[in-house]
C-alpha positions in Angstrom: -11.8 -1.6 33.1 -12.2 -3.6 29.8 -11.4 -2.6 26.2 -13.7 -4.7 23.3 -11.7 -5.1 20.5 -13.3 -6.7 17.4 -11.2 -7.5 14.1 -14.0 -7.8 11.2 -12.7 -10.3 8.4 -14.1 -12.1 5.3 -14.3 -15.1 7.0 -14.4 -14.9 10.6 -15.1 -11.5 12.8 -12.0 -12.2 15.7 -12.6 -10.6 19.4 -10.5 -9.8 22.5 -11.1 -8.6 25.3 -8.6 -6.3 27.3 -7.2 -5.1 30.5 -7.1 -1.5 30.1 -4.6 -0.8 32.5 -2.1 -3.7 31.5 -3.2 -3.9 27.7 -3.2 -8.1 27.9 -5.7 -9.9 26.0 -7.7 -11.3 28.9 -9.9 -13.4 26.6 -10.5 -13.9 22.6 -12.5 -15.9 20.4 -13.8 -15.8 16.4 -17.1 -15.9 15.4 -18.1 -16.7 11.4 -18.5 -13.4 9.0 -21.1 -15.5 6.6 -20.3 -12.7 4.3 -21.7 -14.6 1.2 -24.9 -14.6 2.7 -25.1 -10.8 4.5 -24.5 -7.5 3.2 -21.8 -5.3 4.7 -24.5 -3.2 6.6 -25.6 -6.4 8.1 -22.3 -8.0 9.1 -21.3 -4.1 11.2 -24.8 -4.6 12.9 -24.3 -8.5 14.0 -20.9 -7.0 15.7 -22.6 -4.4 17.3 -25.2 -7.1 18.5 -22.0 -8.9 19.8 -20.6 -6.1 21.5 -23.8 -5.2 23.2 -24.4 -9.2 24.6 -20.2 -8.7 25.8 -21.1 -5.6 27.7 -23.7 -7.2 29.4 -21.4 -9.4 30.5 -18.5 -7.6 31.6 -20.1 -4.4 32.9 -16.4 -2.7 32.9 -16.0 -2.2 29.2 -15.3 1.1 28.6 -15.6 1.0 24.8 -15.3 -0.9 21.6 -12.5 -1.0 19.0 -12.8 -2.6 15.7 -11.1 -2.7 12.6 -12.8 -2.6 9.1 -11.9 -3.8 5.6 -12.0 -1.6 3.1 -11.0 2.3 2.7 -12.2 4.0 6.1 -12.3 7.7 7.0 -10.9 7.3 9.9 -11.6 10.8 11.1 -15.4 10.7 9.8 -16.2 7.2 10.4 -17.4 6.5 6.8 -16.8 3.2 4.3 -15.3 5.0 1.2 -15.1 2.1 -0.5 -15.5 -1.6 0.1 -12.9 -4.2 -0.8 -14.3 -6.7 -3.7 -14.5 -10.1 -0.5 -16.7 -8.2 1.7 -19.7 -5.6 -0.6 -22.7 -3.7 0.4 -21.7 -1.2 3.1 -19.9 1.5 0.6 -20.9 4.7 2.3 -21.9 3.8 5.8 -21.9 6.1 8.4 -20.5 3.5 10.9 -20.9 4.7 14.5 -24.4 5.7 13.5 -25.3 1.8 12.3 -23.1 0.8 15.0 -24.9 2.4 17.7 -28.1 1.0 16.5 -27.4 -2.1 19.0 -24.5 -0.6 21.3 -24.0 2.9 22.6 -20.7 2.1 23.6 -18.0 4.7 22.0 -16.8 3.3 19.1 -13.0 3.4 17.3 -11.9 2.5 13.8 -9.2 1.5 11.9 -8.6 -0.4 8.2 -7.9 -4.2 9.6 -4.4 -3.6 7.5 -3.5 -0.6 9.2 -4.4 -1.7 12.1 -2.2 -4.9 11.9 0.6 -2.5 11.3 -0.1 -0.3 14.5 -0.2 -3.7 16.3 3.2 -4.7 15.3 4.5 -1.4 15.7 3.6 -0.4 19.1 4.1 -4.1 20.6 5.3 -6.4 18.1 8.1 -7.0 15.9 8.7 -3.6 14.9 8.7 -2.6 18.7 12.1 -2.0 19.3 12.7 -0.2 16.0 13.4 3.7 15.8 11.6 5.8 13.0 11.4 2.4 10.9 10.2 2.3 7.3 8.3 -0.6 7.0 5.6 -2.5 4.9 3.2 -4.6 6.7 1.1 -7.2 4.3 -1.5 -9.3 5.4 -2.1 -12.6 2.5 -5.6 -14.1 3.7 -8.9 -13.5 2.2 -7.4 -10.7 0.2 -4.1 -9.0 0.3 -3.3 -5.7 1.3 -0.8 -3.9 3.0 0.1 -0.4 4.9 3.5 1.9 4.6 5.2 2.7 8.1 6.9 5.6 7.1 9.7 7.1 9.4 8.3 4.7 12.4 4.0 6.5 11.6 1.6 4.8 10.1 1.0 6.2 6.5 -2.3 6.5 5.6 -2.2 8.2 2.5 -3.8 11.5 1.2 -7.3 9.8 1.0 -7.1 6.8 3.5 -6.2 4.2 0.8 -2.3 4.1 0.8 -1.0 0.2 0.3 -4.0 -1.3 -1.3 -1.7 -3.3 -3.5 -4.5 -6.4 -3.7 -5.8 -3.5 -6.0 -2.8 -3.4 -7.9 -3.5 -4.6 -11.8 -1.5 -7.6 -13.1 -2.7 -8.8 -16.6 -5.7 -6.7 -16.6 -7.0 -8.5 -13.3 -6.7 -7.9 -9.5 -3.0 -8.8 -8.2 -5.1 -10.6 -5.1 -7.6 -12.5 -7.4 -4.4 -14.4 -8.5 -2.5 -14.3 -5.2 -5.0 -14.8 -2.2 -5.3 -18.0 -0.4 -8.6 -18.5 -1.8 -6.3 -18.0 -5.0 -3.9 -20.9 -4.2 -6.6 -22.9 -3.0 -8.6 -22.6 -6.2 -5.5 -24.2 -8.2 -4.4 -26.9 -5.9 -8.1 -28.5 -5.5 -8.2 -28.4 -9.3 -5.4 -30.9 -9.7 -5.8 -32.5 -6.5 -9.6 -33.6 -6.5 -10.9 -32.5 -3.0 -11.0 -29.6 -0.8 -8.0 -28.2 0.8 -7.4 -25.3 2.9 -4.2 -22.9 2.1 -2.0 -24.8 5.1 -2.7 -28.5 3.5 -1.5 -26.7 -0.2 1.8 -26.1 1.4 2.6 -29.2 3.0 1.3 -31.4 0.0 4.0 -29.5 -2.1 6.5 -31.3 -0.6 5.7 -34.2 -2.0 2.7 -33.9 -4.5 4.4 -32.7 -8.0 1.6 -30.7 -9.5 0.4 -29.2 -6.4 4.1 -27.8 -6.0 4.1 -26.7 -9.3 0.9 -24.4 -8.2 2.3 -23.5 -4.9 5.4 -22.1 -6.7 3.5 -20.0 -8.9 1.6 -18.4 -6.4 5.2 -17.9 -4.2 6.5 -16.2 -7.1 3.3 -13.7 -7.9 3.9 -13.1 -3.4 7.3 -12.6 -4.3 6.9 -10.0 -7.4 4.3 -8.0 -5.1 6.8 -7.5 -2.6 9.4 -6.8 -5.1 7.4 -3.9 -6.3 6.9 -2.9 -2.7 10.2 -2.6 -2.2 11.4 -0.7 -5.0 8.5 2.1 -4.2 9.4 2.6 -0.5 12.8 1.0 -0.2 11.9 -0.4 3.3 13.8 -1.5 6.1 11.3 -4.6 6.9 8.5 -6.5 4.9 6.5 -7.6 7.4 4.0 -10.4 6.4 1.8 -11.8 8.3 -2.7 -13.8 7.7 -2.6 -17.2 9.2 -1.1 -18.7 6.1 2.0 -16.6 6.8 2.2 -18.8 10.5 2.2 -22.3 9.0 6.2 -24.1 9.0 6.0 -24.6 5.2 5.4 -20.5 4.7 9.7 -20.2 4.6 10.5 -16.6 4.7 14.0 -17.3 4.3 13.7 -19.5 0.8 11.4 -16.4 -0.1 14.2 -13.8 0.6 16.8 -16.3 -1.6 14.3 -17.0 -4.4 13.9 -12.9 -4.7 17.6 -11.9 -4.6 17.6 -13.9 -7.6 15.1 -12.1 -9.3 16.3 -8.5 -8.2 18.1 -6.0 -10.4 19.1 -2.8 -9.9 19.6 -1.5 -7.6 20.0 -5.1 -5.5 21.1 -3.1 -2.3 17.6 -2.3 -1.8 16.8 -6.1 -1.8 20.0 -6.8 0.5 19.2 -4.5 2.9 15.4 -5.5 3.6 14.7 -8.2 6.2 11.5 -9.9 5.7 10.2 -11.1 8.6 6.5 -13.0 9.9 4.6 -10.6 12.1 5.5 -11.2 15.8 1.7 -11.2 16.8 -0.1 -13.2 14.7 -3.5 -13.1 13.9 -3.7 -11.0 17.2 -2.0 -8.2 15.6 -5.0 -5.9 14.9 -6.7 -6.3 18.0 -3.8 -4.5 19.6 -3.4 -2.1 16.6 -7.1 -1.0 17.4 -7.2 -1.5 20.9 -4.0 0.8 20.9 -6.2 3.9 19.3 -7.4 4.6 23.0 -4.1 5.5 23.9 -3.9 8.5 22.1 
């Protein structure tokens, strides 16, 4: 038996597909989102669409798993509110639009939270007992979910860690701190299109662009900073593809903040910040893992 887990993104919607019994991804892939050009309520349909042509495929899949940006009522299966890189679904019953296309059961999760569960249950927090952690995913967006006493926190109304939310001059903490953020910066001194990997690696060498790159580190920095000194965390756990590349240094990033922490700095000593063990792969698990209630 099969488990169809689907990871819904602004940019790509990821998939993989799972042994049931042994919980190994047995095959994954990435398909584009094209959000600019669809509506939320057409983006959940074209994955249903998807999961429908899989199970046609692979007769033994028992159900479908996906993640969702946004807040999600996870109990009522219902978009409370959209995030601002992926509009037009706020209110959406989602297992009725779902099951428009496939009548396969259907489980949900915030992508955030379930990045979290995913390095939780089999990940780099696996081996940890009643951890308090912060997961953040840097990508599209920014977000980020509490473990609290080793459970995932979801707050009193779904929405606990949206700190891409968080206001910082009046505007959105991720509309300055994103990738798309850091990429908007570098291509303006640079002259061509980059993608947030080729930012990093030109700082090495390319003055200006280091300049920007160190800017955006340091608003990473202070977002964690303030994470820190609201939950007082074991681990920061940071992970979006940007997070993977060699030039993403979690150590320099741990050095620069220690020299920007005050009181009390045992809070700052204390916290290891660490990539998330899983990758890009993390939600799939995290969702995939909500059939093992």
């Amino acid at each position: 038996m099969k488990i169809l887990a689907m990871d819904m993104g602004g940019t790509f919607i990821k998939w993989g597909l799972f042994d049931q019994k042994t919980f190994k991804i047995l095959k994954k892939g990435r398909y584009e989102t094209h959000a600019q050009h669809h509506s939320g309520l057409e983006i959940v349909w074209s994955m249903s669409r998807f999961a429908q042509e899989m199970k046609e495929k692979y007769k033994d899949i028992t159900c479908v798993c996906s993640t969702m940006v946004g807040i999600i009522d996870t109990d009522k299966y219902i978009v409370l509110s959209p995030n601002h890189t992926l509009k037009g679904y706020e209110g959406m019953h989602i297992k009725e639009e779902f099951s428009k296309y496939c009548k396969l059961p259907l489980y949900v999760m915030n992508d955030v939270k379930a990045a979290a569960s995913g390095e939780l249950k089999f990940g780099c927090l696996k081996n940890t007992k009643d951890v308090n952690a912060i997961v953040m995913a840097i990508g599209t967006g920014i977000a980020g979910c509490p473990i609290v006493n080793g459970k995932i926190y979801m707050g009193a109304t779904y929405a606990s860690g949206e700190c891409g939310q968080m206001l910082v001059n009046n505007h959105l903490y991720e509309m300055h701190y994103s990738v798309p953020a850091l990429i908007i910066r570098c291509e303006k001194v640079y002259g061509r299109t980059l993608t947030g990997e080729e930012c990093l690696s030109l700082a090495k060498t390319n003055v200006p662009i280091r300049h920007e790159v160190n800017r955006w580190f340091d608003g990473i920095i202070k977002g964690i900073m303030n994470y820190i000194y609201l939950f007082n965390p074991s681990y920061i756990v940071l992970g979006g593809k940007i997070t993977e590349d060699k030039n993403f240094d979690v150590k320099i990033l741990k050095q620069s903040m220690m020299k920007l922490a005050k009181k009390p700095v045992s809070s700052f000593e204390h916290v290891k910040i660490v990539k998330a063990q899983l990758g890009n792969d993390a939600a799939l698990y995290g969702v995939a893992s909500l059939t093992l209630k």
